[in-house]
C-alpha angles and dihedrals in degrees: 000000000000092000092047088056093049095055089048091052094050084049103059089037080053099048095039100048077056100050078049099049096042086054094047087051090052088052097044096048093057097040079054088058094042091045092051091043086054089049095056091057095048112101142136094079137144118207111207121203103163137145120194134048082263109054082043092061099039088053092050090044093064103037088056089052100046086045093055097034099027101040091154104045116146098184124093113218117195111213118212136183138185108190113218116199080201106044107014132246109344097210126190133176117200124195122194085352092307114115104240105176128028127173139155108223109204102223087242096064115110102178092084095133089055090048094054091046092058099038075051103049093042091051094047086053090046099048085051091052088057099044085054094048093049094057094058104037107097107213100153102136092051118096117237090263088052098059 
């Protein structure tokens, strides 16, 4: 009797994890599609992988400056930097995987912040340019890897 109420115990434990799992799938799954759908729609940010104090402060520079001035910006930039004990701070900034800004800062530079608002203001007219371009360029019949 004992043994008979063990194993009906394990089975509803059994049926009912399963009943669980298959319902957190269900939920996940469609967090999974919600989430991706959000994602889509995220945009204005500066990614910032930087090393040095630097490359930190021109990246904040101009984030502080496209968020004041570029409030609406649809567009992600990733900053980079390879410092150089020879030739400074190598910056570049990359837009849908281009490379849209690139400049050396000598570490005695102390116009940093100047430096971040026009790389800032070029690569906002730029970006326009493309999308421009873009609108009026007819590739329907490229594949998204042939663009």
């Amino acid at each position: 009797m004992k043994l008979l109420f063990l194993i009906l115990i394990l089975f509803a434990q059994l049926s009912f994890a399963q009943d669980g799992d298959s319902g957190t799938l269900e939920q996940s799954n469609t967090a999974s599609e919600d989430s991706g759908r959000i994602e889509d729609e995220i945009s204005g940010f500066n990614v910032d992988q930087t090393i040095t104090r630097t490359g930190h402060d021109f990246a904040r520079y101009m984030s502080e400056y496209r968020n004041l001035n570029y409030p609406d910006s649809d567009y992600n930039l990733t900053i980079q930097e390879r410092p150089s004990a020879r030739w400074g701070n190598l910056i570049w900034i990359t837009y849908n995987d281009k490379t849209v800004f690139r400049r050396f800062i000598s570490p005695s530079t102390n116009n940093i912040r100047e430096m971040a608002e026009q790389a800032s203001q070029m690569i906002h007219e730029m970006v326009l340019q493309e999308k421009v371009r873009e609108a009026f360029t007819d590739h329907f019949d490229l594949g998204k890897d042939e663009l």
